[in-house]
C-alpha positions as CSV (number, residue, x, y, z in Angstrom):
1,X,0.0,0.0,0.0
2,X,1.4,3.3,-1.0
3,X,0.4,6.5,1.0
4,X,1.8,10.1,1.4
5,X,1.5,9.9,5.1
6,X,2.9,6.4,5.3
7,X,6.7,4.9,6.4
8,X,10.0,5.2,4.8
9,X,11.4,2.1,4.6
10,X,15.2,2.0,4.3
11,X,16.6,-1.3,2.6
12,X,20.4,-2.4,2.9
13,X,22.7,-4.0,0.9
14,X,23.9,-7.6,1.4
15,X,24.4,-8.7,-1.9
16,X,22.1,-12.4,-1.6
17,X,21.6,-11.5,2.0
18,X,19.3,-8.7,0.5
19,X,16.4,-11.2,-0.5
20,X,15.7,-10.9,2.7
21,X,14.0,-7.9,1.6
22,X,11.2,-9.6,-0.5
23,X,10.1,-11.1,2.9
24,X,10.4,-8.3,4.8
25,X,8.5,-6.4,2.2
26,X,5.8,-8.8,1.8
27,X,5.0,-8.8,5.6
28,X,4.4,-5.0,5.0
29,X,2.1,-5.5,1.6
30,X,0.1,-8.2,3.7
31,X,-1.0,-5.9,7.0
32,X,-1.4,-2.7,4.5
33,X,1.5,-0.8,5.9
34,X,1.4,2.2,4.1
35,X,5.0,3.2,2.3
36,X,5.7,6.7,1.9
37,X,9.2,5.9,0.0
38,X,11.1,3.4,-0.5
39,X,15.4,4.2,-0.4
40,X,17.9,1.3,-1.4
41,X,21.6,0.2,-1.0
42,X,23.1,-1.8,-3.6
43,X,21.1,-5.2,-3.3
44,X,18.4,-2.9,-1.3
45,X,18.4,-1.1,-4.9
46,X,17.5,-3.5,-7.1
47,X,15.0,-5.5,-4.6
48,X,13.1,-1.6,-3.6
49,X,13.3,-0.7,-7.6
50,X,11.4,-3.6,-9.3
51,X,8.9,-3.1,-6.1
52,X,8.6,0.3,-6.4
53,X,8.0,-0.4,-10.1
54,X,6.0,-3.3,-10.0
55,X,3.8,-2.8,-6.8
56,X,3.4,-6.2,-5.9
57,X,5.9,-8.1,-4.1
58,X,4.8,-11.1,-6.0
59,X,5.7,-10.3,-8.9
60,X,9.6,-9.1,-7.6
61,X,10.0,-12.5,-6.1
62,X,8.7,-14.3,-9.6
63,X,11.2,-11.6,-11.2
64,X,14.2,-13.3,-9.5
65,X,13.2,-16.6,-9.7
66,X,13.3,-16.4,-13.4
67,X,16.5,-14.6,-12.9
68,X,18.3,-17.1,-11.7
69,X,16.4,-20.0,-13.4
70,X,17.6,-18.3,-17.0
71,X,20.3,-19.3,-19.0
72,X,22.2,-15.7,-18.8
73,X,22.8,-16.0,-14.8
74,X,24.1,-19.7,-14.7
75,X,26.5,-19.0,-17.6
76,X,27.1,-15.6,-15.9
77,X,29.7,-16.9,-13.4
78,X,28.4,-14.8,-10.2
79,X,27.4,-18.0,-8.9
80,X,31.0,-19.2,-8.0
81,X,32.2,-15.9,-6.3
82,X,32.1,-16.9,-2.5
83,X,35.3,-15.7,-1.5
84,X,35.7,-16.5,2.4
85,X,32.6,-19.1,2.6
86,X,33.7,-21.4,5.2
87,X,34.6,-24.6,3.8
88,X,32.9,-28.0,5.0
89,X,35.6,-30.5,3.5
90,X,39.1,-30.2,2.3
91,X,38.5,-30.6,-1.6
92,X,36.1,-27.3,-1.1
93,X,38.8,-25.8,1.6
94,X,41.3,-26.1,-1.8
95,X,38.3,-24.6,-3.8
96,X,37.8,-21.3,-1.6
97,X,41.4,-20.9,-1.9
98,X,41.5,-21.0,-5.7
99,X,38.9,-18.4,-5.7
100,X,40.5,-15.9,-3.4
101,X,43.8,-16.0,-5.1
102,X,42.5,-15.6,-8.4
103,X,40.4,-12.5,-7.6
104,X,43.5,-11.0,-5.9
105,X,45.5,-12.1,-9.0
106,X,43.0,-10.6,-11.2
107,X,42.9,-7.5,-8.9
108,X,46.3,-6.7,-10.3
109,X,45.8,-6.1,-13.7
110,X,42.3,-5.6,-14.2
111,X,39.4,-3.0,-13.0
112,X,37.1,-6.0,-12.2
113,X,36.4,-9.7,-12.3
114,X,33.3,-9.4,-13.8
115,X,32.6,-6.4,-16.8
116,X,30.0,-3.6,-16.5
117,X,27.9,-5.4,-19.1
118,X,27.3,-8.8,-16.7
119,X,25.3,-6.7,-14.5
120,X,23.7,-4.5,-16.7
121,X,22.1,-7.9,-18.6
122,X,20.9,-9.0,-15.2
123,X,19.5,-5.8,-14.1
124,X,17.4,-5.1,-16.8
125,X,16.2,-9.2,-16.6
126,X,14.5,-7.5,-13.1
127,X,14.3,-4.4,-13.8
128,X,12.2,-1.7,-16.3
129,X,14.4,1.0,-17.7
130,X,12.8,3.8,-17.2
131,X,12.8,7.0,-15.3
132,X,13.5,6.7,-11.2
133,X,10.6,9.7,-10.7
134,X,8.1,7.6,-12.5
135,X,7.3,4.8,-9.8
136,X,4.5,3.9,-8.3
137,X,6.0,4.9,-5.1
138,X,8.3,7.8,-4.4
139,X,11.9,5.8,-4.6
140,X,15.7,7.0,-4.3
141,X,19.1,5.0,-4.7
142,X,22.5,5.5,-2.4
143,X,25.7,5.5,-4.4
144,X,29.1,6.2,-3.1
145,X,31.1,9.0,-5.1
146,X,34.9,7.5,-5.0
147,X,36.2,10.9,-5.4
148,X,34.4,12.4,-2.8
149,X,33.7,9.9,-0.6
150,X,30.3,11.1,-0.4
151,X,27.5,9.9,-0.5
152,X,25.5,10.2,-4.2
153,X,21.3,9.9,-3.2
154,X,19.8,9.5,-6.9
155,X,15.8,9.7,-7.3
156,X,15.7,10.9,-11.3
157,X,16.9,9.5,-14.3
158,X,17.1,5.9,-16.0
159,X,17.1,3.2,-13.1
160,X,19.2,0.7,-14.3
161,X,22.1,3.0,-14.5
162,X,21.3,3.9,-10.8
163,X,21.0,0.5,-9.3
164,X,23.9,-0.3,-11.3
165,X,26.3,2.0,-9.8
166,X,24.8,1.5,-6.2
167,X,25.1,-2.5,-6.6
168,X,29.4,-2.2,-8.3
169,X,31.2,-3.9,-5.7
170,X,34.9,-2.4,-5.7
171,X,36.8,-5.3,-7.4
172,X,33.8,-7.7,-9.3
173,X,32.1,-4.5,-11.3
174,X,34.1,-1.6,-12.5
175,X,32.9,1.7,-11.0
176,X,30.2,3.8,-13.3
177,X,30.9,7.0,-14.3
178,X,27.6,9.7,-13.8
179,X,28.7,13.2,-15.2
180,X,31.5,14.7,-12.8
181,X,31.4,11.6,-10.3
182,X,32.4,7.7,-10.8
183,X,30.4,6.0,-8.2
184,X,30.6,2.6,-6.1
185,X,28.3,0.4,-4.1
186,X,26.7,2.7,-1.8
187,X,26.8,0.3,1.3
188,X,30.7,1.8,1.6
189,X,28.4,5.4,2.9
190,X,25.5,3.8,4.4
191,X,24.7,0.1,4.4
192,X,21.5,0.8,5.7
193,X,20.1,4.0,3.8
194,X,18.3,5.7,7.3
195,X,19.8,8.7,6.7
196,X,19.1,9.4,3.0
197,X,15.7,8.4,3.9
198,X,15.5,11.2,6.5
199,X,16.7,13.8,4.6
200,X,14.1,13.2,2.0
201,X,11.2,13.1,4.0
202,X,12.4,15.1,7.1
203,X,9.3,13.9,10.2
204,X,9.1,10.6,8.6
205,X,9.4,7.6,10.4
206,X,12.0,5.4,9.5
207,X,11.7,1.1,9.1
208,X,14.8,-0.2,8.3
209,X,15.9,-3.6,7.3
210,X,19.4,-4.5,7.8
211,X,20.8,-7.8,6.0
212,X,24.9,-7.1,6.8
213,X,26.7,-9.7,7.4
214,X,27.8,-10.4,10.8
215,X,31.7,-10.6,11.7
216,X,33.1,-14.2,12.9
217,X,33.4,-14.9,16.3
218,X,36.9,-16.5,15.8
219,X,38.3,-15.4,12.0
220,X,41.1,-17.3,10.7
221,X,44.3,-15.0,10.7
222,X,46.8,-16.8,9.1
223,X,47.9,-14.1,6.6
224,X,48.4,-10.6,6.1
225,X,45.5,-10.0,4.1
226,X,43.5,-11.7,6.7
227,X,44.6,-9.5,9.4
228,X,44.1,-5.9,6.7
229,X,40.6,-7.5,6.5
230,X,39.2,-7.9,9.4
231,X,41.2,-4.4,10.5
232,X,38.9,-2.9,7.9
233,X,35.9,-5.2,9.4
234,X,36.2,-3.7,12.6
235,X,36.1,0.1,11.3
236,X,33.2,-1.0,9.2
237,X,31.2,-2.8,12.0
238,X,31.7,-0.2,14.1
239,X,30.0,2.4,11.3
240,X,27.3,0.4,10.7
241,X,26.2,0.0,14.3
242,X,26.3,3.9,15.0
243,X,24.2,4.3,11.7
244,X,21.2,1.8,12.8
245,X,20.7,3.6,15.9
246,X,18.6,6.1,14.0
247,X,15.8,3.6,13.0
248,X,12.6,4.4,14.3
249,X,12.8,0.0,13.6
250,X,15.1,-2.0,12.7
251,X,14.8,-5.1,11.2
252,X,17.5,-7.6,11.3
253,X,16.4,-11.0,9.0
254,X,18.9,-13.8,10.4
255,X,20.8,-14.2,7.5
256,X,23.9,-12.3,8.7
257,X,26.3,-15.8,8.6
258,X,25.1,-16.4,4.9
259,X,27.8,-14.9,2.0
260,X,26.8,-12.6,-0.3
261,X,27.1,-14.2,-3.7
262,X,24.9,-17.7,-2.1
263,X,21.7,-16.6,-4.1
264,X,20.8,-20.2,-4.6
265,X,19.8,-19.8,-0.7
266,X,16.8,-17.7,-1.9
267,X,13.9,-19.6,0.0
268,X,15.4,-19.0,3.5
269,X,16.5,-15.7,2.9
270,X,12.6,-14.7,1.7
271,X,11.4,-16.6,5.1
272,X,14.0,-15.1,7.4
273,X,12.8,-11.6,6.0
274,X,9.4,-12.4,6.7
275,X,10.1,-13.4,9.7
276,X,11.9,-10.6,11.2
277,X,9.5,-8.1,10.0
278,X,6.5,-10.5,12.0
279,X,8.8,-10.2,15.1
280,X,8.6,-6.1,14.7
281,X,5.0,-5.7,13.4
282,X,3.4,-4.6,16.8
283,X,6.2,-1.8,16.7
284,X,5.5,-0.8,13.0
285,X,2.0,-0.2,13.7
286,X,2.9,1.6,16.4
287,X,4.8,4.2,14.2
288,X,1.7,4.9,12.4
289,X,-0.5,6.2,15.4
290,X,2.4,8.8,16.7
Protein backbone atom coordinates (compact mmCIF):
# COMPACT_ATOMS: atom_id res chain seq x y z
CA UNK A 1 0.00 0.00 0.00
CA UNK A 2 1.45 3.26 -0.98
CA UNK A 3 0.37 6.47 1.02
CA UNK A 4 1.84 10.12 1.43
CA UNK A 5 1.53 9.86 5.14
CA UNK A 6 2.88 6.40 5.35
CA UNK A 7 6.73 4.88 6.39
CA UNK A 8 9.99 5.18 4.76
CA UNK A 9 11.38 2.07 4.59
CA UNK A 10 15.21 1.99 4.30
CA UNK A 11 16.63 -1.33 2.62
CA UNK A 12 20.35 -2.36 2.86
CA UNK A 13 22.74 -3.96 0.90
CA UNK A 14 23.94 -7.56 1.42
CA UNK A 15 24.40 -8.73 -1.91
CA UNK A 16 22.14 -12.41 -1.56
CA UNK A 17 21.59 -11.48 2.03
CA UNK A 18 19.26 -8.66 0.45
CA UNK A 19 16.40 -11.24 -0.55
CA UNK A 20 15.70 -10.86 2.69
CA UNK A 21 14.05 -7.88 1.60
CA UNK A 22 11.22 -9.60 -0.48
CA UNK A 23 10.06 -11.12 2.93
CA UNK A 24 10.35 -8.27 4.84
CA UNK A 25 8.53 -6.41 2.24
CA UNK A 26 5.76 -8.79 1.84
CA UNK A 27 4.96 -8.84 5.58
CA UNK A 28 4.38 -4.96 5.03
CA UNK A 29 2.06 -5.46 1.62
CA UNK A 30 0.12 -8.21 3.74
CA UNK A 31 -1.02 -5.92 6.99
CA UNK A 32 -1.40 -2.67 4.45
CA UNK A 33 1.52 -0.82 5.94
CA UNK A 34 1.42 2.24 4.09
CA UNK A 35 5.02 3.24 2.29
CA UNK A 36 5.68 6.71 1.88
CA UNK A 37 9.17 5.86 -0.03
CA UNK A 38 11.15 3.37 -0.51
CA UNK A 39 15.41 4.24 -0.35
CA UNK A 40 17.85 1.28 -1.40
CA UNK A 41 21.62 0.24 -1.05
CA UNK A 42 23.13 -1.83 -3.64
CA UNK A 43 21.11 -5.19 -3.30
CA UNK A 44 18.43 -2.92 -1.32
CA UNK A 45 18.37 -1.11 -4.91
CA UNK A 46 17.50 -3.51 -7.11
CA UNK A 47 15.00 -5.51 -4.56
CA UNK A 48 13.05 -1.59 -3.56
CA UNK A 49 13.29 -0.72 -7.64
CA UNK A 50 11.40 -3.60 -9.27
CA UNK A 51 8.92 -3.12 -6.14
CA UNK A 52 8.64 0.30 -6.35
CA UNK A 53 8.03 -0.40 -10.05
CA UNK A 54 5.95 -3.29 -10.02
CA UNK A 55 3.80 -2.82 -6.84
CA UNK A 56 3.41 -6.19 -5.93
CA UNK A 57 5.87 -8.10 -4.10
CA UNK A 58 4.82 -11.14 -5.97
CA UNK A 59 5.68 -10.31 -8.90
CA UNK A 60 9.60 -9.12 -7.57
CA UNK A 61 9.99 -12.50 -6.14
CA UNK A 62 8.68 -14.27 -9.56
CA UNK A 63 11.16 -11.63 -11.18
CA UNK A 64 14.18 -13.30 -9.54
CA UNK A 65 13.20 -16.57 -9.73
CA UNK A 66 13.26 -16.38 -13.43
CA UNK A 67 16.52 -14.64 -12.93
CA UNK A 68 18.26 -17.15 -11.66
CA UNK A 69 16.38 -19.99 -13.35
CA UNK A 70 17.56 -18.28 -17.00
CA UNK A 71 20.34 -19.33 -19.05
CA UNK A 72 22.15 -15.69 -18.83
CA UNK A 73 22.82 -16.05 -14.85
CA UNK A 74 24.13 -19.74 -14.74
CA UNK A 75 26.46 -19.02 -17.64
CA UNK A 76 27.09 -15.55 -15.90
CA UNK A 77 29.68 -16.95 -13.40
CA UNK A 78 28.40 -14.77 -10.25
CA UNK A 79 27.39 -17.97 -8.86
CA UNK A 80 30.99 -19.16 -7.96
CA UNK A 81 32.17 -15.92 -6.30
CA UNK A 82 32.12 -16.86 -2.47
CA UNK A 83 35.27 -15.69 -1.52
CA UNK A 84 35.74 -16.46 2.43
CA UNK A 85 32.57 -19.07 2.63
CA UNK A 86 33.68 -21.40 5.18
CA UNK A 87 34.58 -24.57 3.79
CA UNK A 88 32.92 -28.04 5.02
CA UNK A 89 35.56 -30.51 3.54
CA UNK A 90 39.06 -30.18 2.30
CA UNK A 91 38.47 -30.58 -1.59
CA UNK A 92 36.05 -27.32 -1.08
CA UNK A 93 38.76 -25.85 1.55
CA UNK A 94 41.29 -26.07 -1.82
CA UNK A 95 38.29 -24.56 -3.78
CA UNK A 96 37.82 -21.28 -1.63
CA UNK A 97 41.36 -20.86 -1.88
CA UNK A 98 41.50 -21.03 -5.66
CA UNK A 99 38.88 -18.40 -5.73
CA UNK A 100 40.51 -15.86 -3.45
CA UNK A 101 43.80 -16.02 -5.07
CA UNK A 102 42.53 -15.64 -8.42
CA UNK A 103 40.40 -12.54 -7.64
CA UNK A 104 43.47 -11.04 -5.91
CA UNK A 105 45.46 -12.11 -9.04
CA UNK A 106 43.03 -10.56 -11.24
CA UNK A 107 42.92 -7.52 -8.85
CA UNK A 108 46.31 -6.66 -10.33
CA UNK A 109 45.84 -6.10 -13.66
CA UNK A 110 42.28 -5.59 -14.22
CA UNK A 111 39.44 -3.02 -13.02
CA UNK A 112 37.08 -6.00 -12.17
CA UNK A 113 36.42 -9.66 -12.35
CA UNK A 114 33.32 -9.37 -13.79
CA UNK A 115 32.65 -6.39 -16.81
CA UNK A 116 30.02 -3.63 -16.47
CA UNK A 117 27.90 -5.45 -19.06
CA UNK A 118 27.32 -8.84 -16.71
CA UNK A 119 25.33 -6.70 -14.54
CA UNK A 120 23.73 -4.53 -16.71
CA UNK A 121 22.07 -7.86 -18.57
CA UNK A 122 20.85 -8.96 -15.23
CA UNK A 123 19.47 -5.77 -14.09
CA UNK A 124 17.35 -5.11 -16.84
CA UNK A 125 16.15 -9.24 -16.58
CA UNK A 126 14.54 -7.52 -13.06
CA UNK A 127 14.33 -4.35 -13.80
CA UNK A 128 12.17 -1.72 -16.25
CA UNK A 129 14.40 0.99 -17.72
CA UNK A 130 12.79 3.84 -17.16
CA UNK A 131 12.75 7.03 -15.29
CA UNK A 132 13.51 6.73 -11.21
CA UNK A 133 10.57 9.67 -10.73
CA UNK A 134 8.09 7.63 -12.53
CA UNK A 135 7.34 4.82 -9.75
CA UNK A 136 4.47 3.86 -8.25
CA UNK A 137 6.02 4.88 -5.08
CA UNK A 138 8.28 7.78 -4.39
CA UNK A 139 11.91 5.76 -4.62
CA UNK A 140 15.73 7.03 -4.29
CA UNK A 141 19.06 4.98 -4.72
CA UNK A 142 22.54 5.46 -2.39
CA UNK A 143 25.74 5.55 -4.35
CA UNK A 144 29.13 6.18 -3.06
CA UNK A 145 31.11 8.99 -5.09
CA UNK A 146 34.88 7.47 -5.02
CA UNK A 147 36.23 10.94 -5.37
CA UNK A 148 34.43 12.43 -2.85
CA UNK A 149 33.74 9.94 -0.57
CA UNK A 150 30.25 11.09 -0.42
CA UNK A 151 27.47 9.91 -0.46
CA UNK A 152 25.46 10.22 -4.17
CA UNK A 153 21.30 9.91 -3.22
CA UNK A 154 19.80 9.54 -6.86
CA UNK A 155 15.76 9.68 -7.28
CA UNK A 156 15.69 10.91 -11.34
CA UNK A 157 16.89 9.53 -14.33
CA UNK A 158 17.06 5.86 -15.98
CA UNK A 159 17.11 3.21 -13.06
CA UNK A 160 19.17 0.68 -14.31
CA UNK A 161 22.07 3.02 -14.49
CA UNK A 162 21.34 3.94 -10.82
CA UNK A 163 21.01 0.46 -9.26
CA UNK A 164 23.90 -0.26 -11.25
CA UNK A 165 26.34 2.02 -9.82
CA UNK A 166 24.82 1.46 -6.15
CA UNK A 167 25.13 -2.47 -6.64
CA UNK A 168 29.43 -2.20 -8.29
CA UNK A 169 31.23 -3.95 -5.69
CA UNK A 170 34.88 -2.42 -5.71
CA UNK A 171 36.80 -5.33 -7.39
CA UNK A 172 33.82 -7.65 -9.29
CA UNK A 173 32.09 -4.54 -11.26
CA UNK A 174 34.14 -1.59 -12.46
CA UNK A 175 32.87 1.75 -11.03
CA UNK A 176 30.15 3.81 -13.26
CA UNK A 177 30.91 6.96 -14.31
CA UNK A 178 27.57 9.74 -13.79
CA UNK A 179 28.70 13.20 -15.22
CA UNK A 180 31.51 14.68 -12.82
CA UNK A 181 31.38 11.63 -10.29
CA UNK A 182 32.43 7.71 -10.83
CA UNK A 183 30.38 6.05 -8.16
CA UNK A 184 30.65 2.58 -6.11
CA UNK A 185 28.32 0.41 -4.11
CA UNK A 186 26.65 2.72 -1.84
CA UNK A 187 26.79 0.29 1.30
CA UNK A 188 30.70 1.77 1.64
CA UNK A 189 28.40 5.41 2.93
CA UNK A 190 25.47 3.82 4.43
CA UNK A 191 24.74 0.13 4.39
CA UNK A 192 21.51 0.79 5.68
CA UNK A 193 20.13 3.98 3.80
CA UNK A 194 18.30 5.66 7.27
CA UNK A 195 19.81 8.70 6.70
CA UNK A 196 19.06 9.44 3.05
CA UNK A 197 15.74 8.38 3.85
CA UNK A 198 15.47 11.18 6.55
CA UNK A 199 16.69 13.75 4.56
CA UNK A 200 14.07 13.20 1.96
CA UNK A 201 11.20 13.07 4.03
CA UNK A 202 12.35 15.10 7.10
CA UNK A 203 9.34 13.87 10.15
CA UNK A 204 9.12 10.60 8.65
CA UNK A 205 9.39 7.58 10.38
CA UNK A 206 11.98 5.36 9.45
CA UNK A 207 11.70 1.10 9.09
CA UNK A 208 14.75 -0.15 8.32
CA UNK A 209 15.90 -3.62 7.28
CA UNK A 210 19.36 -4.51 7.77
CA UNK A 211 20.80 -7.78 6.04
CA UNK A 212 24.95 -7.14 6.79
CA UNK A 213 26.68 -9.68 7.40
CA UNK A 214 27.84 -10.45 10.76
CA UNK A 215 31.68 -10.59 11.73
CA UNK A 216 33.09 -14.17 12.91
CA UNK A 217 33.45 -14.90 16.26
CA UNK A 218 36.88 -16.52 15.82
CA UNK A 219 38.33 -15.44 11.96
CA UNK A 220 41.12 -17.26 10.72
CA UNK A 221 44.35 -14.95 10.70
CA UNK A 222 46.84 -16.76 9.10
CA UNK A 223 47.92 -14.07 6.64
CA UNK A 224 48.44 -10.57 6.08
CA UNK A 225 45.49 -9.98 4.05
CA UNK A 226 43.49 -11.67 6.73
CA UNK A 227 44.61 -9.49 9.36
CA UNK A 228 44.07 -5.93 6.69
CA UNK A 229 40.58 -7.47 6.54
CA UNK A 230 39.19 -7.87 9.43
CA UNK A 231 41.15 -4.38 10.53
CA UNK A 232 38.87 -2.94 7.85
CA UNK A 233 35.89 -5.19 9.36
CA UNK A 234 36.21 -3.69 12.64
CA UNK A 235 36.10 0.11 11.32
CA UNK A 236 33.24 -0.95 9.16
CA UNK A 237 31.16 -2.81 12.03
CA UNK A 238 31.72 -0.18 14.10
CA UNK A 239 29.96 2.42 11.32
CA UNK A 240 27.33 0.43 10.71
CA UNK A 241 26.20 0.03 14.32
CA UNK A 242 26.31 3.89 15.04
CA UNK A 243 24.23 4.26 11.66
CA UNK A 244 21.24 1.78 12.83
CA UNK A 245 20.66 3.56 15.93
CA UNK A 246 18.65 6.08 14.01
CA UNK A 247 15.81 3.61 12.98
CA UNK A 248 12.64 4.38 14.35
CA UNK A 249 12.80 0.00 13.63
CA UNK A 250 15.09 -1.96 12.73
CA UNK A 251 14.78 -5.14 11.18
CA UNK A 252 17.49 -7.61 11.27
CA UNK A 253 16.42 -10.95 8.99
CA UNK A 254 18.90 -13.81 10.36
CA UNK A 255 20.85 -14.22 7.47
CA UNK A 256 23.92 -12.32 8.65
CA UNK A 257 26.33 -15.76 8.61
CA UNK A 258 25.09 -16.44 4.88
CA UNK A 259 27.79 -14.85 1.97
CA UNK A 260 26.75 -12.59 -0.27
CA UNK A 261 27.09 -14.17 -3.66
CA UNK A 262 24.91 -17.73 -2.14
CA UNK A 263 21.73 -16.60 -4.08
CA UNK A 264 20.76 -20.23 -4.59
CA UNK A 265 19.78 -19.81 -0.68
CA UNK A 266 16.78 -17.68 -1.90
CA UNK A 267 13.90 -19.55 0.03
CA UNK A 268 15.43 -18.98 3.48
CA UNK A 269 16.46 -15.68 2.85
CA UNK A 270 12.64 -14.71 1.73
CA UNK A 271 11.35 -16.56 5.06
CA UNK A 272 13.95 -15.08 7.35
CA UNK A 273 12.84 -11.56 5.98
CA UNK A 274 9.43 -12.44 6.65
CA UNK A 275 10.11 -13.38 9.74
CA UNK A 276 11.91 -10.63 11.22
CA UNK A 277 9.50 -8.07 10.01
CA UNK A 278 6.52 -10.46 11.97
CA UNK A 279 8.79 -10.17 15.08
CA UNK A 280 8.58 -6.07 14.67
CA UNK A 281 5.03 -5.67 13.42
CA UNK A 282 3.36 -4.56 16.81
CA UNK A 283 6.25 -1.75 16.73
CA UNK A 284 5.52 -0.82 13.00
CA UNK A 285 2.00 -0.15 13.70
CA UNK A 286 2.89 1.61 16.43
CA UNK A 287 4.82 4.22 14.23
CA UNK A 288 1.74 4.86 12.35
CA UNK A 289 -0.54 6.23 15.37
CA UNK A 290 2.37 8.82 16.67
Amino acid sequence: MFAKKGLSVALGGGGARGLAHIGALRVLQNEGIPVAQLVGVSMGAIVGGAYAQLGDIDAVEKKFRMLMESGEYKANGMLYTGINKVASGWFEHIACHIREQTVINVANFKESVFPSQRLYKILEMVLRDEKIEHTGIPFAIVATDLYQGRDVIIDSGPMIEAVMASSSLPGYFPPVKVGEKLLIDGAFTFPVPIEPAKARMPGRKVVAIDVSDTMPANPVLEYSIDIVLQSYNITARRYHDLQVKNADVLIEPNVGHYHWSEFDKIDYFIQEGEKATLKKLADIKKLLRR
